[in-house]
C-alpha positions in Angstrom: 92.0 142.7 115.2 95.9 143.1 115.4 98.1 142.9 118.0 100.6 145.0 116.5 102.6 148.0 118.1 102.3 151.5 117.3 105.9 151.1 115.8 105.3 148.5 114.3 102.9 149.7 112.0 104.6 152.8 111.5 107.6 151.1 110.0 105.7 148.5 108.2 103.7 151.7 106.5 107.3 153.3 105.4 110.2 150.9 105.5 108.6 148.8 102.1 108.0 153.0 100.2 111.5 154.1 101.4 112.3 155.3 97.8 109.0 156.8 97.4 109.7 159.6 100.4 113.1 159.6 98.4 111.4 161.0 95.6 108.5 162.7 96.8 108.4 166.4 95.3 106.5 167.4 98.4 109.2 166.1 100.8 112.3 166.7 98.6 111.4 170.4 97.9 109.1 173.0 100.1 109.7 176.7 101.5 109.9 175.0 104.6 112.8 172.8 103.9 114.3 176.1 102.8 113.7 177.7 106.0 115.3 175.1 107.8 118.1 175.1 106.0 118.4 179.2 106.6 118.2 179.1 110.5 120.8 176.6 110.3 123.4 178.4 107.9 126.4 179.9 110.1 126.9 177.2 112.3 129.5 175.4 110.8 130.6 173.4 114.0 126.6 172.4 114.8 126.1 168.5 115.6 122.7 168.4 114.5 119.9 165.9 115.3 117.1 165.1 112.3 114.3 163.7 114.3 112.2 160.9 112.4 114.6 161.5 109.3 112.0 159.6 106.9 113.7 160.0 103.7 116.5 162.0 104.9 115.4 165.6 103.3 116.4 167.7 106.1 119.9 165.9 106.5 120.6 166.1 102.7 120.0 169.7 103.1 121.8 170.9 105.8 125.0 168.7 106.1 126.9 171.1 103.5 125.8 173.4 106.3 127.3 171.8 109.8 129.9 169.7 111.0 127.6 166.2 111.7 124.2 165.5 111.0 122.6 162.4 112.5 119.7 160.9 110.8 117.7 158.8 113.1 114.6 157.4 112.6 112.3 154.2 113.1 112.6 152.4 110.3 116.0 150.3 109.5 114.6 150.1 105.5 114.2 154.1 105.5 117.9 154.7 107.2 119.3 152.1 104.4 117.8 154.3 102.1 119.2 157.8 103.5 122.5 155.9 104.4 122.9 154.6 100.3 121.5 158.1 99.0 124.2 160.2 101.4 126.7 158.0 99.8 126.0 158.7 96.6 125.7 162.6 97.4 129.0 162.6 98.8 127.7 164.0 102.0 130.1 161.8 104.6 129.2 163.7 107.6 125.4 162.0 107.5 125.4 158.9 110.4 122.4 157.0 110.6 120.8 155.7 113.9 118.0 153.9 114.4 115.1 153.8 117.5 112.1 155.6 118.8 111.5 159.5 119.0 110.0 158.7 122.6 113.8 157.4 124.4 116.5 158.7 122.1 119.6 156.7 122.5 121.7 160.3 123.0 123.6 161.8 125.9 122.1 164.8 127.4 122.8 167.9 125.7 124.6 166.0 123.0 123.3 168.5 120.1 123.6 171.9 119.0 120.8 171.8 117.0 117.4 169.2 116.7 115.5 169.3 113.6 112.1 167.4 112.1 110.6 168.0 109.5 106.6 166.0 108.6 107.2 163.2 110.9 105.3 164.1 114.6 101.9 163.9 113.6 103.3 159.8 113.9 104.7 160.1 117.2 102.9 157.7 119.8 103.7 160.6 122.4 104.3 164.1 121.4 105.4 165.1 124.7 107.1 161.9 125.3 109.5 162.8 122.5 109.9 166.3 123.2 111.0 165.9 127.0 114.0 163.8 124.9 114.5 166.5 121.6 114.7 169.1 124.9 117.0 166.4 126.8 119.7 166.3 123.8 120.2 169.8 123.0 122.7 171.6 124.4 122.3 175.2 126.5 122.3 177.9 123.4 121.0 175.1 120.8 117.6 175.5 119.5 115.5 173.3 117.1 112.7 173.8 114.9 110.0 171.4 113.8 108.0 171.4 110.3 104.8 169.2 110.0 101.4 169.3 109.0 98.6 171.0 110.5 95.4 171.2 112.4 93.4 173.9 111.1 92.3 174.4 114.5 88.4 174.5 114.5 86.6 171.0 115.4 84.8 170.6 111.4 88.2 171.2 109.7 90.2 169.0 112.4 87.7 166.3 112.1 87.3 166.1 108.6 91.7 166.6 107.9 92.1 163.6 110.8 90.0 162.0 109.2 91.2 161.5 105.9 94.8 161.7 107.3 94.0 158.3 109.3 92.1 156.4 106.4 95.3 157.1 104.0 97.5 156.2 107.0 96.6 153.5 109.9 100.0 154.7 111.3 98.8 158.8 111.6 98.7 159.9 114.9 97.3 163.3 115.0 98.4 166.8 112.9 98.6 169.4 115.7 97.4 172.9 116.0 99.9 175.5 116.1 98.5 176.4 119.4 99.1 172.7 120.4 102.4 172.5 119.4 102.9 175.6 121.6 101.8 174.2 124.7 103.6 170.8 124.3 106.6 172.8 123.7 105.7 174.8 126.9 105.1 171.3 128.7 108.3 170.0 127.8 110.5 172.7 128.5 111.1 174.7 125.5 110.7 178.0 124.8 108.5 178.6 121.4 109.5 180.8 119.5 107.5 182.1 116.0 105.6 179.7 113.6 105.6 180.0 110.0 102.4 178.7 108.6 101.9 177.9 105.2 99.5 175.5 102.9 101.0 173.1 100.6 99.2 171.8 97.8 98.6 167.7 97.7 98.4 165.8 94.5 95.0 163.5 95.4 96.5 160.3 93.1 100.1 160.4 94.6 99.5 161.7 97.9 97.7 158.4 98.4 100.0 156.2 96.4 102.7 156.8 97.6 101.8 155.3 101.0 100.0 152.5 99.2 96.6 153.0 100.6 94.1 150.5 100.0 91.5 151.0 97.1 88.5 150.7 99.5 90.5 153.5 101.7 90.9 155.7 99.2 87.2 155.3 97.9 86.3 156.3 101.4 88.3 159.2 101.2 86.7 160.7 98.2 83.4 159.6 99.7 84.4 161.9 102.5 85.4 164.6 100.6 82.4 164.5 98.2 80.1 164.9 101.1 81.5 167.3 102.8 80.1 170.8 103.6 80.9 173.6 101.5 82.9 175.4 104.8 85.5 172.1 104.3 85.6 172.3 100.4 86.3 175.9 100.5 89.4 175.8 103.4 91.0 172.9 101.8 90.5 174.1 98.0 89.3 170.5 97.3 89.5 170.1 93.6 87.6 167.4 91.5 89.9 164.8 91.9 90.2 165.2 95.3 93.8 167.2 95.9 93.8 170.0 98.3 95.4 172.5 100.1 97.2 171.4 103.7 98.0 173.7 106.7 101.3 173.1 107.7 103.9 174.9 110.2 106.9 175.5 110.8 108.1 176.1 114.9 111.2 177.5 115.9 112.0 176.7 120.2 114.9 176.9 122.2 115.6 175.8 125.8 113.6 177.4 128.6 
């Protein structure tokens, strides 16, 4: 038993592996970071809002791009990271805040732009924090999130939450695109298309990059191992247990 907070293990999961999400190929690199980085080009005046930073890919990325970007996330260990690494990048129009996705500490329609990218499927409240990305963006502003993915049909969901949960005590849920549409509906956005794409997952660093416990990552290969051969096949699994995720990529604006 544990009487911890949602947050609180979410930050004790990431703050001590800051410098892993640094580093992570996965998060440092992607077609989807790329995108981002496209529907943002041209707006050279945009105050834009990275939403659950993590290790500050989406911010290193666009601030060449816009006039500000802030970085804001849950964990003070991650910002000192993205703080120390936009320092030594030279990017000086990166500020760092620091608080909860569900009560952002932002006027209303302080942004031109909100972007996150792989960090709501740990959100304690999806629409919680989407009533306040809709809350902080400006009339004309739009933003886009990137995150992984519910397949959508109850064996893959189950099997991909599953897995997602035993790497990661502080994993939430990955959402359907579909569900991602109606939140955004719900909170008062207007979605626009989804990209989806699969990105393939390294088994041995995918799980140590988080620093999941040996018996957790034995139970995730036992998982995988007896799975059916409908799972195996949508998730590529290969023998030593990497494998293909859905992911997405959501572009909304202001209803």
């Amino acid at each position: 038993m544990t009487d911890q907070s949602h947050e609180t293990v979410v930050a004790g999961q990431f703050g001590p592996r800051a410098a892993n999400y640094v580093t992570s190929l996965v998060h440092a690199q992607g077609a989807d970071l790329d995108q981002l980085a496209t529907l943002v080009d041209g707006r050279r005046e945009a105050r834009v809002l990275d939403l659950g930073c993590g290790g500050g890919h989406v911010s290193f990325r666009v601030a060449p791009l816009v006039a500000e970007v802030v970085a804001y996330d849950l964990s003070p260990d991650m910002l000192d990271e993205v703080a120390r690494q936009a320092a030594a990048r030279g990017l000086a129009n990166i500020a760092t805040r620091q608080g909860n996705v569900e009560t952002l500490p932002f006027a209303d329609a302080s942004f031109d732009i909100v972007l996150s990218r792989y960090s709501a499927h740990h959100w304690r409240n999806l629409d919680a924090a989407l009533r306040e990305a809709r809350r902080v963006l400006k009339p004309g502003g739009f933003a886009a999130f990137a995150d992984a993915a519910s397949p959508g049909p109850a064996l893959l969901d189950t099997h991909l939450q599953g897995l997602e949960l035993l790497r990661d005590p502080s994993h939430v849920r990955d959402y359907s695109v579909t569900e991602w549409r109606q939140a955004l509906t719900r909170a008062g956005f207007a979605p626009g298309p989804a990209t989806e794409r699969c990105v393939r997952l390294d088994f041995a660093s995918w799980v140590a990059r988080i620093g999941t416990p040996t018996a957790h990552v034995a139970a995730i290969r036992s998982l995988q191992k007896g799975m059916s051969r409908d799972v195996a096949a949508h998730f590529a699994v290969e023998a030593d247990g990497s494998f293909m995720l859905d992911t997405m990529t959501i572009t909304a604006t202001p209803a």
